[in-house]
C-alpha positions in Angstrom: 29.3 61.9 38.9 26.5 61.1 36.9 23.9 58.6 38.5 23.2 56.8 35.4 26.9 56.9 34.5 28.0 55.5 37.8 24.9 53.0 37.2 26.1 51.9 33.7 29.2 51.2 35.0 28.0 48.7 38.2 25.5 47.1 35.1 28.7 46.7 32.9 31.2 45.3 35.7 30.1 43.9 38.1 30.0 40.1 38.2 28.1 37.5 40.9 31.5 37.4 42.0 32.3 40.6 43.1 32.4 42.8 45.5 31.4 46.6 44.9 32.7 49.6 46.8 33.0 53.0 47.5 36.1 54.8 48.4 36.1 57.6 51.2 37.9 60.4 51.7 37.5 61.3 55.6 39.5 64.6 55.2 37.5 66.1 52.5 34.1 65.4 54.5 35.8 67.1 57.7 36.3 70.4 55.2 32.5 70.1 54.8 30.3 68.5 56.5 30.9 66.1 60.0 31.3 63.2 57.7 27.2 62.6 57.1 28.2 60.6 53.5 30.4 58.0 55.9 27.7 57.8 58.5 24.9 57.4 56.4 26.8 54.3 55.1 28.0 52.8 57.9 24.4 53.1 59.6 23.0 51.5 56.3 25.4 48.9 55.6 26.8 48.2 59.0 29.5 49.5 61.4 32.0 45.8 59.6 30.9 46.6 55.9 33.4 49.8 56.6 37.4 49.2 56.3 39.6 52.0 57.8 42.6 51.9 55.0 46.1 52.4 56.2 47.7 55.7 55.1 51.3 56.5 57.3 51.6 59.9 56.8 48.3 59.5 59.1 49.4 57.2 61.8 48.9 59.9 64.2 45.3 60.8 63.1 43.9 57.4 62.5 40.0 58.9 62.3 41.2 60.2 59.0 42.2 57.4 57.3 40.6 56.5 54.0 37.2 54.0 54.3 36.4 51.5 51.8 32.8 50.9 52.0 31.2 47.8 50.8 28.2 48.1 48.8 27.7 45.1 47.7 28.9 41.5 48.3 29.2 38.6 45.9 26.4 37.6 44.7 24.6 40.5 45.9 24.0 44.1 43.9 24.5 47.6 45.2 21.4 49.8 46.4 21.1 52.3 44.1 19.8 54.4 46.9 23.5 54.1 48.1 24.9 54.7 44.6 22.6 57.5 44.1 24.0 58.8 47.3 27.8 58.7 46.6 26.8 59.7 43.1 25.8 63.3 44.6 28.1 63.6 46.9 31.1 63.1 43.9 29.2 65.5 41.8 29.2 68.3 44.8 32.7 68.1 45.0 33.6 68.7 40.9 35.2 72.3 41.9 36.7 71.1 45.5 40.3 70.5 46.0 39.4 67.7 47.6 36.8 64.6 47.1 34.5 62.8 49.3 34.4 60.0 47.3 37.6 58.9 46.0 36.1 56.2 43.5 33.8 53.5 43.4 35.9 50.2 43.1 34.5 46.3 41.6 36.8 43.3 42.6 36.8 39.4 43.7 38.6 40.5 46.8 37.1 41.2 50.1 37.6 44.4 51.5 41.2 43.7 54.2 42.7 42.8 50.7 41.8 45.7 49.0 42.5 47.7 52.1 46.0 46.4 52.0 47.1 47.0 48.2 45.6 50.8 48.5 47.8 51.4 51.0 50.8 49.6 49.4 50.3 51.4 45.8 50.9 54.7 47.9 54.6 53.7 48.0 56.6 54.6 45.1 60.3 55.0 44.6 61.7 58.0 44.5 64.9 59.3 42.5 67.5 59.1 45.3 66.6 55.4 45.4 64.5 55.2 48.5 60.8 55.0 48.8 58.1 57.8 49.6 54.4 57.4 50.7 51.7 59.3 48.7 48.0 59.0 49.4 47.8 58.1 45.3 44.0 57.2 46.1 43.0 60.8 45.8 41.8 61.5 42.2 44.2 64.2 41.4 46.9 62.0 42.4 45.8 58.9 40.9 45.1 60.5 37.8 48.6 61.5 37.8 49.9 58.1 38.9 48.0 56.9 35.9 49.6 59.2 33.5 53.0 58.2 34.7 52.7 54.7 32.6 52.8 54.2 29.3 49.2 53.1 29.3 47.3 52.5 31.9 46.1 49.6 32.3 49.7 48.8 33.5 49.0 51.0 36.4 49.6 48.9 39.7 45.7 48.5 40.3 44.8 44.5 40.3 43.7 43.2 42.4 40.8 46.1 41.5 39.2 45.0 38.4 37.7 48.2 37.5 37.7 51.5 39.3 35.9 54.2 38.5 36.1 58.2 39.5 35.8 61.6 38.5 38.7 63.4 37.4 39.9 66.6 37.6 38.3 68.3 35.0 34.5 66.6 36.1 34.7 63.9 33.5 35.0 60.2 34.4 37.5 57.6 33.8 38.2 54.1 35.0 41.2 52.1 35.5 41.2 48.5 34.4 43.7 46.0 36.5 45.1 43.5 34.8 46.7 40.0 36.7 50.4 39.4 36.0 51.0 42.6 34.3 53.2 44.6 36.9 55.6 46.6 35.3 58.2 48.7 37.4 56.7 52.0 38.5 58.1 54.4 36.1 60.6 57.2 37.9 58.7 60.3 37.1 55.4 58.9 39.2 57.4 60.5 42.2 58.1 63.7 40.8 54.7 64.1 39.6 53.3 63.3 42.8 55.5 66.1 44.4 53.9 68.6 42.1 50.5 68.0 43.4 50.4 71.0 45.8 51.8 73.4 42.9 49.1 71.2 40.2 45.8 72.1 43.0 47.1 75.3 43.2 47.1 75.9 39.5 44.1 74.0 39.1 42.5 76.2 41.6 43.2 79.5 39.8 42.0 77.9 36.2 38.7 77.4 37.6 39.0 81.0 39.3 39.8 82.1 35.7 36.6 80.7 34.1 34.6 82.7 36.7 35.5 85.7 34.6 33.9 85.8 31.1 34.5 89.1 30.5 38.4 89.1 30.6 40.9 88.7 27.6 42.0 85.0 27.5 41.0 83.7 23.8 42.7 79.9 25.2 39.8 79.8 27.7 38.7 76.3 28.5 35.2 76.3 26.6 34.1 72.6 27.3 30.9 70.7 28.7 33.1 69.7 31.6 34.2 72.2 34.9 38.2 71.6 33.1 39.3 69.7 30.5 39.1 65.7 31.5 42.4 65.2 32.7 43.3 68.9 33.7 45.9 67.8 36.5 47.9 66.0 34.0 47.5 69.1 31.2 49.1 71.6 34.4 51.5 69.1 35.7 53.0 69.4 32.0 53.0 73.0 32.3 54.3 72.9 35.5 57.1 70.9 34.6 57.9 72.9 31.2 58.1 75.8 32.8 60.7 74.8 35.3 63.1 74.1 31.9 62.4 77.2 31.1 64.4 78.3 33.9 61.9 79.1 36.1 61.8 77.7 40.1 59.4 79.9 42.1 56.1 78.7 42.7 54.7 82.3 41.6 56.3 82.3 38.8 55.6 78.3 37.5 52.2 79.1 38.1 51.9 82.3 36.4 53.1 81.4 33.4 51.1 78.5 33.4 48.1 80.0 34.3 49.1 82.9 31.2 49.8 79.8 28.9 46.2 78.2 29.3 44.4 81.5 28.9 46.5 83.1 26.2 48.6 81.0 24.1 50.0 77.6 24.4 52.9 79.1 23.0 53.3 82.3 24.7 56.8 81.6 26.0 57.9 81.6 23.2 56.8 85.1 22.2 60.4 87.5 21.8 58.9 90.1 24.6 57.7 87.2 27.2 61.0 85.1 26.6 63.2 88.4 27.6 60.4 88.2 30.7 61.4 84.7 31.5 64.9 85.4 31.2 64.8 88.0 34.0 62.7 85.8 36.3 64.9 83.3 36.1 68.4 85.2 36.5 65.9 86.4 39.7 66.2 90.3 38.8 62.5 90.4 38.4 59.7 88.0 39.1 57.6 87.3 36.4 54.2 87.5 37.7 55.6 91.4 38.2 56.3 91.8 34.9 53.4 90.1 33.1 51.1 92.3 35.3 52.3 95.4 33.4 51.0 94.2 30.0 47.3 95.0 29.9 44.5 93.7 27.5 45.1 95.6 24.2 49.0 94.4 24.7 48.1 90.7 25.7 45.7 91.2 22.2 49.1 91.9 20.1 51.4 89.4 21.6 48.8 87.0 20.6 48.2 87.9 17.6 51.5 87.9 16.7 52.1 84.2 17.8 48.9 83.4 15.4 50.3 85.2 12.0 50.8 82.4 9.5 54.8 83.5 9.0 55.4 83.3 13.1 57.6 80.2 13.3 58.9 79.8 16.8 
């Protein structure tokens, strides 16, 4: 996150009124450090100015729940030592599966309340009719929650005003709540929350991808950003896309995802890789197998032949 992006946003939105806060993560600062970011803040601001947040797939491990930090209270402004502080440790974690800082949130509320509804947006219904907890709070998972609505801003966010964080990709986005607009949560928000462990997986490989220059992949992400802005909503697609394509193993959905994004968009579609897909998915062949036998100066054909004018798929 940048400092004077994270900075515009607290001189934009936030009122007198408000309060400020920073969301923690306690499980990605246990995969890297003995939570210095959440003790720093607690010894600045105060062992009260820290609210554990409920999360019930947790209930067993409660030092790992999420902490929503206040920063400021109405009619008081953040210390932009502290937002300095949380800025850096958000930027450290652009490439990590997992983020210290889950977002920095502006409401009227004080912290129980917001505590409360974090914990309740995890619940979504699921297809069989019931209800599942996610921890949606996570930025890969909220940026899919977010996609799941028509438009965002009818995501199930008020009583947070504004919430900022850093997406997949590195870029930033915020989230705008709205009073009295709660629409019912749409049905795939469930399924796309199940494809998180297959989405951080494929992210994981992109990135390892661009580590690479030298290797043939003419669809390589070329961008300012680590991955596109909303990458985990870009592979959840492709996840998804490739299941219709017959395809059910995790190697396989994520190897011809992975091929997609560095190739062709349209690879699948390709007469050779389609007879591929076929075989993977009448299981007499997995596909990572087979793509592995094509090397550069073949992926350089079937490429080229998907970008002749007269190819119409």
């Amino acid at each position: 996150m940048n400092l004077d992006t994270l900075l515009q946003f607290i001189t934009d939105q936030h009122g007198p009124g408000d309060y400020c806060y920073a969301l923690l993560d306690p499980l990605a600062m246990a995969e890297r450090s003995p939570r210095a970011l959440a003790k720093t803040l607690r010894d600045t601001l105060g062992q009260d100015a820290v609210t554990p947040v409920l999360r019930p797939d947790l209930a067993h491990a409660p030092q790992h729940r999420p902490l929503l930090a206040c920063l400021a209270a109405p009619g008081a402004s953040p210390s932009r030592s502290l937002l300095e502080l949380t800025a850096r440790a958000a930027q450290a974690d652009v490439r990590q599966r997992k983020r210290q800082v889950c977002g920095w949130l502006i409401s009227e509320q004080p912290a129980e309340v917001i505590a409360a509804h974090l914990s309740q947006m995890g619940h979504l219904p699921t297809a069989a009719g019931g209800t599942k907890y996610y921890p949606v709070f996570e930025p890969v998972r909220l940026e899919l929650l977010a996609a799941a609505f028509e438009r965002s801003d009818l995501g199930p966010w008020w009583p947070i005003r504004h919430w900022l964080f850093t997406t997949s990709g590195g870029a930033t986005a915020t989230l705008h709540g709205q009073p009295n607009k709660r629409p019912a949560t749409p049905p795939q928000a469930s399924r796309l929350q199940d494809d998180v462990p297959l989405v951080q997986a494929l992210l994981s490989a992109w990135r390892e991808l661009l580590m690479y220059p030298g290797l043939y992949a003419p669809e390589r992400w070329q961008g300012p950003s680590v991955l596109p802005p909303v990458a985990a909503i870009q592979a959840g697609r492709l996840i998804q896309q490739a299941r219709e394509l017959g395809l059910s193993t995790t190697a396989d959905l994520l190897s011809l995802s992975l091929h997609r994004l560095s190739l062709h968009p349209r690879l699948h579609t390709q007469p050779q890789v389609a007879a591929m897909l076929a075989r993977a998915s009448a299981g007499q062949s997995p596909l990572d197998a087979q793509l592995s036998q094509y090397n550069e100066a073949r992926w350089q054909a079937v490429v080229a032949s998907l970008t002749q004018p007269e190819y119409q798929p």
